[in-house]
C-alpha positions as CSV (number, residue, x, y, z in Angstrom):
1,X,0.0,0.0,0.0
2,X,1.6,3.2,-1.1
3,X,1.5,6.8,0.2
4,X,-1.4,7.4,-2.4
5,X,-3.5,4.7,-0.3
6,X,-7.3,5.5,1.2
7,X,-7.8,5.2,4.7
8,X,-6.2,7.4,7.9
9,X,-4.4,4.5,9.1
10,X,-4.5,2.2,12.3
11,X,-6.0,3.1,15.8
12,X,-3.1,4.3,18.0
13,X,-3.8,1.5,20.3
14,X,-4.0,-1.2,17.3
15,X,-0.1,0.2,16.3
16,X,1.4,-1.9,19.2
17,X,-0.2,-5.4,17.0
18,X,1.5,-4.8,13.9
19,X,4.7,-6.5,13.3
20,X,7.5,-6.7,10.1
21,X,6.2,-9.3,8.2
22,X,9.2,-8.4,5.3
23,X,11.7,-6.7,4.4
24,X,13.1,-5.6,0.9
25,X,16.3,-4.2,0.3
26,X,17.0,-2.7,-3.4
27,X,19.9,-0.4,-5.2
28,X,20.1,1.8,-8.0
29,X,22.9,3.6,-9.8
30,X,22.1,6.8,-11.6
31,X,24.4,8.2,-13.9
32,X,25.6,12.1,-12.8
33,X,24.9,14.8,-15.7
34,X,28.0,16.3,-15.0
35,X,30.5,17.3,-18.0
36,X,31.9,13.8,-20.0
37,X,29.6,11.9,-17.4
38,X,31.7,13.1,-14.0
39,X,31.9,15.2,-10.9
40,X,34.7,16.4,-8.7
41,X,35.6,17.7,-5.7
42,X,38.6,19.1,-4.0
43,X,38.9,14.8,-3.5
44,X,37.2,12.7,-5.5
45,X,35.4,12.0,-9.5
46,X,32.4,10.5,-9.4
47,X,30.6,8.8,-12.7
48,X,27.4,8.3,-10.4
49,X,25.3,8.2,-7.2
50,X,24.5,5.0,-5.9
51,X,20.4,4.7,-3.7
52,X,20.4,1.7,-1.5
53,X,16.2,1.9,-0.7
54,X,14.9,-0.5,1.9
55,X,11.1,-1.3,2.6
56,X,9.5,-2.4,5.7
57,X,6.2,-3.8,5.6
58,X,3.7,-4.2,8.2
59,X,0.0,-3.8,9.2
60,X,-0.8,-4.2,4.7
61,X,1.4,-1.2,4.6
62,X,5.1,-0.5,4.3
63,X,7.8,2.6,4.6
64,X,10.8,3.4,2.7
65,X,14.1,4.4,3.8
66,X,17.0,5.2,1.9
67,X,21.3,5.7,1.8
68,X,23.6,6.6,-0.2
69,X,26.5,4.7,-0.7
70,X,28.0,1.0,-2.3
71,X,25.8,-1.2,-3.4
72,X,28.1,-3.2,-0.7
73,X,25.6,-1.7,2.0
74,X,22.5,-3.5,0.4
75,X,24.2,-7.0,0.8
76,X,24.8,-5.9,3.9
77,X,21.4,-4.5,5.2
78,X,19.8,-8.1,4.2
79,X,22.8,-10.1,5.6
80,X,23.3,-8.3,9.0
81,X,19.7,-6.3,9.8
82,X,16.7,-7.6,7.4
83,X,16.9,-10.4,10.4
84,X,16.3,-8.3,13.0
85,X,13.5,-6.8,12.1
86,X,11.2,-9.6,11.3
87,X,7.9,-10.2,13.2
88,X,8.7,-7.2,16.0
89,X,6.6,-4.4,16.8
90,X,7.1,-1.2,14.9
91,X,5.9,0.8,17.2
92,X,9.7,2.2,18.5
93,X,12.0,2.7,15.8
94,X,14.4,3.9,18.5
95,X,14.4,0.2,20.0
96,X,15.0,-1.5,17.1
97,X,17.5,1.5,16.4
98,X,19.5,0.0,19.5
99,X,19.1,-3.7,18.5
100,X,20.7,-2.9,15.1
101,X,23.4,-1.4,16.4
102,X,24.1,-4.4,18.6
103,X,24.1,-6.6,15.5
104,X,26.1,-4.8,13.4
105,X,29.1,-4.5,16.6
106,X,31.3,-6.9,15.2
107,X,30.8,-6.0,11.5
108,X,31.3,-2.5,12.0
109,X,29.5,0.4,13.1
110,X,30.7,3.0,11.1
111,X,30.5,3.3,7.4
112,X,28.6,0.8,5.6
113,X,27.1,-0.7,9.0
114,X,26.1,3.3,9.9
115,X,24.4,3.9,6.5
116,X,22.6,0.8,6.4
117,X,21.4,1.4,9.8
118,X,20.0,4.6,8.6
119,X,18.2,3.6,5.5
120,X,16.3,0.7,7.4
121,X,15.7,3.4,11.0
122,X,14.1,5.7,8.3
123,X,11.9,2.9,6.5
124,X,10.9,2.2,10.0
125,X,10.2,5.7,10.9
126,X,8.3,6.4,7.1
127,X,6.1,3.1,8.3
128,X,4.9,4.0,11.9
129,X,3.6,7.5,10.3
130,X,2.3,5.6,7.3
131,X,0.1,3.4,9.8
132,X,-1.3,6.5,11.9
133,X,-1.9,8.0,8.7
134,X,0.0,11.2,9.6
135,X,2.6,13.0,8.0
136,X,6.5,11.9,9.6
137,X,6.7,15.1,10.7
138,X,3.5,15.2,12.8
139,X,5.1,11.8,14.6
140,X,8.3,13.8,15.3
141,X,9.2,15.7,18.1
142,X,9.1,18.9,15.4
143,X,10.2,22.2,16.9
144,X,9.8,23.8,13.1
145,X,7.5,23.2,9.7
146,X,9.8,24.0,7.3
147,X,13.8,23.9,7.3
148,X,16.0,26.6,4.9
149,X,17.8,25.7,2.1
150,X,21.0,26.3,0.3
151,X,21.4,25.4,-2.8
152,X,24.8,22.7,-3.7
153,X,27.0,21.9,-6.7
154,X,29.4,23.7,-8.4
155,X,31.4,21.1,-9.0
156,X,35.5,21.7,-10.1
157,X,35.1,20.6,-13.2
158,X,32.2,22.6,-14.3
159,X,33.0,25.3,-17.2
160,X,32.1,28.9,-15.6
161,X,29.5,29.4,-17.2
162,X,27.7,26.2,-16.3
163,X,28.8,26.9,-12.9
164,X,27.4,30.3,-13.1
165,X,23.9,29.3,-14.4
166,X,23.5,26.8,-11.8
167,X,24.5,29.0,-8.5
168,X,22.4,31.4,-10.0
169,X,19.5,30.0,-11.0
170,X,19.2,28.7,-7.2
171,X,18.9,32.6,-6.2
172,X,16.7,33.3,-8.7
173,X,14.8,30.8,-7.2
174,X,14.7,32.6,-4.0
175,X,17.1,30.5,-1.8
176,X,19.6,33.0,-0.4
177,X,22.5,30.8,0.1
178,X,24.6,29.0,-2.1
179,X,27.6,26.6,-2.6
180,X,30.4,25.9,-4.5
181,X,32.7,23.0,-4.4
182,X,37.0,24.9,-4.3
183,X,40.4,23.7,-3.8
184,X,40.7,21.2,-6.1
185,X,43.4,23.3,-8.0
186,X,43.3,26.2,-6.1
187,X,44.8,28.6,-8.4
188,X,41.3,28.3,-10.5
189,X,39.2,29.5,-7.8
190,X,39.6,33.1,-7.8
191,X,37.8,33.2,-11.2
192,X,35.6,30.8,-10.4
193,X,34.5,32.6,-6.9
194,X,34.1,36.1,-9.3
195,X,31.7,34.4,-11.4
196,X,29.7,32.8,-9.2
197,X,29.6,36.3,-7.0
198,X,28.8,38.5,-10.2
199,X,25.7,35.4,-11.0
200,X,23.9,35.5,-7.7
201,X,24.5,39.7,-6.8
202,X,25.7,41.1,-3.5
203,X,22.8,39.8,-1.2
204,X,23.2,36.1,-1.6
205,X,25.7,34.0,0.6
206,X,28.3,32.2,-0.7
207,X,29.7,29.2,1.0
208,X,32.5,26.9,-0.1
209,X,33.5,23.3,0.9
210,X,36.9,22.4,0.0
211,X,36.1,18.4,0.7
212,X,39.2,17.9,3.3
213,X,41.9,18.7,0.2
214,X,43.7,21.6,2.0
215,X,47.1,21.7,4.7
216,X,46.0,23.1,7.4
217,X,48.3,26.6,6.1
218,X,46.7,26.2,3.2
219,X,43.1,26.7,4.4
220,X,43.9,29.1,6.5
221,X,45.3,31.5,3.5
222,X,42.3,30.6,1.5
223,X,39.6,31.3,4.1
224,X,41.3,34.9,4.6
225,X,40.8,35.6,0.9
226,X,37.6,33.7,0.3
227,X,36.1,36.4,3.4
228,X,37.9,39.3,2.4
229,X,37.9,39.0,-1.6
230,X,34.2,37.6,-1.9
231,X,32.3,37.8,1.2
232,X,32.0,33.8,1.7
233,X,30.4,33.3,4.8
234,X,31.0,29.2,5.3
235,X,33.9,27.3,4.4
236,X,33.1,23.6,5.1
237,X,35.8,20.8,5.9
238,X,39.0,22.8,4.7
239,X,41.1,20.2,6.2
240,X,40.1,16.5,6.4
241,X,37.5,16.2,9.3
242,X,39.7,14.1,10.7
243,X,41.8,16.6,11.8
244,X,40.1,18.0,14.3
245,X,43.4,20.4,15.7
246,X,43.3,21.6,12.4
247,X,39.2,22.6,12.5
248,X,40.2,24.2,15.5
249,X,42.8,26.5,14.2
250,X,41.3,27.7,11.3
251,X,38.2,28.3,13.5
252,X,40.1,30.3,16.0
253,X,42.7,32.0,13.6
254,X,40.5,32.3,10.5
255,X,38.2,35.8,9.9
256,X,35.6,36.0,12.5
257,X,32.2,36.0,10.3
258,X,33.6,32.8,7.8
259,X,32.0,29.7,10.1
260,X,33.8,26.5,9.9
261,X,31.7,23.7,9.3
262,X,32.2,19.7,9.6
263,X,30.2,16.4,10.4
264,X,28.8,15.2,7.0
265,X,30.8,11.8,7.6
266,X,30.1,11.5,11.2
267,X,28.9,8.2,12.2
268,X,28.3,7.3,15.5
269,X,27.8,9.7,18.4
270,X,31.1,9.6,19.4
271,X,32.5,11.4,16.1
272,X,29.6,14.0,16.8
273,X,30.7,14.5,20.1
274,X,34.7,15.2,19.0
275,X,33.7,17.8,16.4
276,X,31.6,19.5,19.1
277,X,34.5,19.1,22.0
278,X,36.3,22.4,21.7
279,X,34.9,23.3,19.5
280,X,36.3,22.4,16.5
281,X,33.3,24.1,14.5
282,X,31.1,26.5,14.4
283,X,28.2,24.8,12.6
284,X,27.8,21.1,13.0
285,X,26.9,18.8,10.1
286,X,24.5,15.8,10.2
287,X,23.3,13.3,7.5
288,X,20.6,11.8,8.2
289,X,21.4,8.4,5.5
290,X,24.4,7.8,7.4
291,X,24.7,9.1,11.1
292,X,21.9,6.3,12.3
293,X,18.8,7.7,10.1
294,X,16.2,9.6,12.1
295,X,16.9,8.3,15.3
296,X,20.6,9.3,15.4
297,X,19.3,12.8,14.1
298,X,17.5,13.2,17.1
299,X,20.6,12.1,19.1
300,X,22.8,14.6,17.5
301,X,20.2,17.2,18.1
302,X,20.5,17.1,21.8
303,X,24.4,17.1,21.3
304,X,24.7,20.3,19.5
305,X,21.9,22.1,21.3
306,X,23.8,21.2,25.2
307,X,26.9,22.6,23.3
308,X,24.9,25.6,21.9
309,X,25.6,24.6,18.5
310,X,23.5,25.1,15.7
311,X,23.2,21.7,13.4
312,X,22.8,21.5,9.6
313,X,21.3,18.5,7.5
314,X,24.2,17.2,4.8
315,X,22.1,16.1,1.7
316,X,19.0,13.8,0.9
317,X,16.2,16.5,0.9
318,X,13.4,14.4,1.0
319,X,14.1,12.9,4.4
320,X,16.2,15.8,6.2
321,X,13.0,18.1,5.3
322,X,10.8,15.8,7.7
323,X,14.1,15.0,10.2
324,X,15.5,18.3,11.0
325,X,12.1,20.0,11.2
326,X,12.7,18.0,15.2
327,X,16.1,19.7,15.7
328,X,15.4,22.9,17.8
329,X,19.0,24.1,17.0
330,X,18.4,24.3,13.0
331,X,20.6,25.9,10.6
332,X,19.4,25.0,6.9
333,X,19.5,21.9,4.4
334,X,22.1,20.9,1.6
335,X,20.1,21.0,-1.3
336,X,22.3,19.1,-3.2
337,X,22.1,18.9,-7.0
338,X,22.9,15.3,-7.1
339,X,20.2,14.5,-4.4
340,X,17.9,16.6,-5.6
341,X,17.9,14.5,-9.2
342,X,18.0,10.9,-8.0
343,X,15.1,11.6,-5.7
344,X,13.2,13.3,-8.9
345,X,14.0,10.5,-11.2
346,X,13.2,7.8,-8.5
347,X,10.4,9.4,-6.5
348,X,6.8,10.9,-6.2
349,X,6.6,13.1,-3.7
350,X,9.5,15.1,-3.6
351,X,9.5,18.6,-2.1
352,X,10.7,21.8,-4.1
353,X,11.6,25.1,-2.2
354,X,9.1,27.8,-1.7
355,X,10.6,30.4,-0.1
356,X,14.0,29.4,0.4
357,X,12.6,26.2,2.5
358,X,11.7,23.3,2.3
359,X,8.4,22.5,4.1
360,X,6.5,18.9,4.5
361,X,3.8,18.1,2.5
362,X,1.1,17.7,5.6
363,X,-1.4,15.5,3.4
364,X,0.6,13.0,2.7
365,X,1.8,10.1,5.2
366,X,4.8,9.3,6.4
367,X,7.8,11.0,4.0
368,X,5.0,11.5,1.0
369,X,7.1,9.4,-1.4
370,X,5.9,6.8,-3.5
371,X,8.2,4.7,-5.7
372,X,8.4,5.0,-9.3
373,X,9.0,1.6,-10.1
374,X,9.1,1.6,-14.2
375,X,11.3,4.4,-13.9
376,X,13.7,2.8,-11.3
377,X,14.7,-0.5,-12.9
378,X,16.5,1.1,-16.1
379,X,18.8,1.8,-13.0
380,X,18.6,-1.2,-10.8
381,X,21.7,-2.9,-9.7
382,X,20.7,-4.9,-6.8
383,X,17.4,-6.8,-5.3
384,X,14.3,-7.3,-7.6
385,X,11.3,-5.6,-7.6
386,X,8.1,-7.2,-4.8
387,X,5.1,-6.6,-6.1
C-alpha cells in the first residue's frame, strides 16, 4: 500500500499489533549529468550516485528508507539487519535502532554498518507515520514546519558558465545561500568565486567546501581571501575532518564572520561529540542516510543544542525536510544537486523550495514518497522488484 493509499491509518492502540512481516532491500545507480559523465571535488570523481532503498512492511502497509553509498551496503542490510527486524513491533524505531546497532558490533559500526542502519531506522520511521496515517513530521518531536535551504554543486570541473547558471538559478529561485565546491586546483578559484559572485548579486551568501583537500596553512590562507575577496560566509571541511586540531585553528585564527563547518561523515555519536569538543566548528553537520537515520538525528540534536551549537542537514532532501524540522537548534539543508535529481527520477513526492525552504507536504503520510518503479529499474543494480 503506497503513500497514495485511502484510509487514515490504524488506531493508535492497534499500532502496538502490527509486526514486520518483510523486508526488501534494493539499489540503483544513476548516472551524474555532469561534463563527459563526471563530478569532482577538491577529493574525489564521481561517474554516479549509488540509492540503497529499503522497505518495511507491516500492518498491509510498508515505509521506505534510503542511503547513499556502495551497493556493498545493500548486501549488507539483508545479511546483518533484514533479520532483525522480522515479526517485532514497529511501534519504537528507537528500539530496534539499538538492536541494530548491537548486530552490526562486530561488522562495523561506522560506514557501511552506519548507513545501512539509517536507510532501514528511516523505513521504519516512514512506516509508523504511514500506519497512523499522519505525516512523519506530525510523529516527530518537530520544533519547526519548514527547514531553509542552500542550494549545492558547483562542481570543479564545471565550465564557468555552467557553474554560473546553476548558483544562479538557485537565487533566482529565492534561496539566499549557495555553494560551490574549491580547492581542487586552487589557483582556478579566484575566477571561479568572481563568477559565481557576479551570478547571484551582492545579497546572496556564498559558501564553499573544500572536501578535506587543503594543509592546514593552506586553508587558512584561502579562508582569509575567500572572506575578504568575496564575502564567503561558510567554508566547510578545509582540512580532512579528521583533523580536528586543524578545524580548530582555522576556526580560532580564520576571519571572525567565515564559520567553519564539519560532520557530514560522522557516524556514531562519538564522532559527533569530537567535532563538538572544543569546539572544533562552528556549525555542525549531520546526514541523516548515514549518522543512524532519524533516530541518530534526534541524538545529534541534543548534542549540539547542550553545546549551543546550531546543526545543519548534509544532503538527501526528502528525508532531512521531515528529520530536522525535530532539531530545535536548526541551521538550513544541503540541497544538493545530485540528491535533488536521483530523488526526482526515483520518486513521487518530492519537495521543491518555496521560499527558500523546504516544508513537508502535511497530506501525505509518512515522508509522502511513493516509488516510481518503471522508472527505477533502467537503474537497478541490486534486489528485484516485490510486487
Amino acid at each position: 500500500m503506497g503513500v497514495g493509499s485511502t484510509g487514515t491509518g490504524v488506531d493508535p492502540a492497534g499500532l502496538d499489533a502490527c509486526r514486520v512481516d518483510a523486508v526488501d532491500v534494493h539499489a540503483f545507480e544513476v548516472p551524474t549529468d555532469g561534463p563527459d559523465g563526471r563530478e569532482q571535488d577538491g577529493t574525489l570523481e564521481w561517474d554516479s550516485t549509488t540509492m540503497v532503498l529499503v522497505r518495511v512492511h507491516a500492518g498491509g502497509m510498508f515505509g521506505v528508507g534510503y542511503t547513499y553509498g556502495d551497493v556493498s551496503v545493500a548486501a549488507f542490510t539483508d545479511s546483518k539487519l533484514v533479520p532483525v527486524l522480522k515479526e517485532r513491533k514497529v511501534t519504537s524505531p528507537p528500539a530496534l535502532w539499538h538492536d541494530m546497532q548491537q548486530q552490526i558490533r562486530n561488522a562495523g559500526r561506522p560506514g557501511v554498518g552506519a548507513m545501512a542502519v539509517s536507510a532501514v531506522d528511516v523505513a521504519l520511521w516512514d512506516l509508523k507515520a504511514r500506519l497512523l496515517g499522519l505525516p512523519l513530521v506530525h510523529v516527530l518531536p518537530a520544533v519547526h514546519d519548514r527547514v531553509p535551504v542552500y542550494g549545492s554543486g558547483g562542481f570543479t570541473n564545471y565550465p564557468l558558465d555552467r557553474l554560473a547558471e546553476q548558483l544562479g538559478a538557485w537565487t533566482d529561485q529565492g534561496i539566499p545561500r549557495v555553494k560551490l565546491k574549491t580547492s581542487r586546483e586552487p589557483e582556478r578559484d579566484p575566477q571561479r568565486l568572481t563568477a559565481v559572485r557576479e551570478a547571484v548579486g551582492d545579497a546572496s551568501e556564498i559558501f564553499t567546501d573544500a572536501n578535506g583537500a587543503l594543509s592546514r596553512k593552506e586553508a587558512l590562507y584561502w579562508s582569509r581571501r575567500f572572506h575578504e575577496e568575496w564575502d564567503v560566509r561558510w567554508f566547510e571541511e578545509p582540512v580532512s575532518s579528521a583533523d580536528l586540531e586543524g578545524l580548530r585553528m582555522l576556526r580560532e585564527q580564520g576571519p571572525g564572520r567565515l564559520e567553519i563547518a564539519a560532520g557530514e561523515y560522522a557516524y556514531t555519536t562519538q564522532d559527533f561529540a569530537n567535532l563538538v569538543e572544543g569546539p572544533a566548528v562552528d556549525c555542525l553537520q549531520a546526514d541523516v542516510t548515514r549518522c543512524g537515520g532519524i533516530t541518530g538525528i534526534l541524538e545529534t540534536a541534543g548534542l549540539a543544542a547542550a553545546h549551543h551549537l546550531d546543526l545543519s542537514a548534509h544532503c538527501a532532501p526528502a528525508l532531512s525536510a521531515h528529520a530536522f524540522c525535530a532539531v530545535r537548534r536548526l541551521r538550513h539543508l544541503e540541497y544538493f544537486h545530485d540528491h535533488v535529481r536521483v530523488e526526482r527520477l526515483l520518486f513521487d513526492g518530492t519537495l521543491s523550495p518555496e521560499g527558500g525552504a523546504l516544508r513537508p507536504d502535511p497530506s501525505r503520510p509518512g515522508l509522502g514518497l511513493d516509488v516510481k518503479w518503471a522508472d527505477a529499474e533502467r537503474y537497478r543494480v541490486y534486489g528485484s522488484r516485490s510486487e
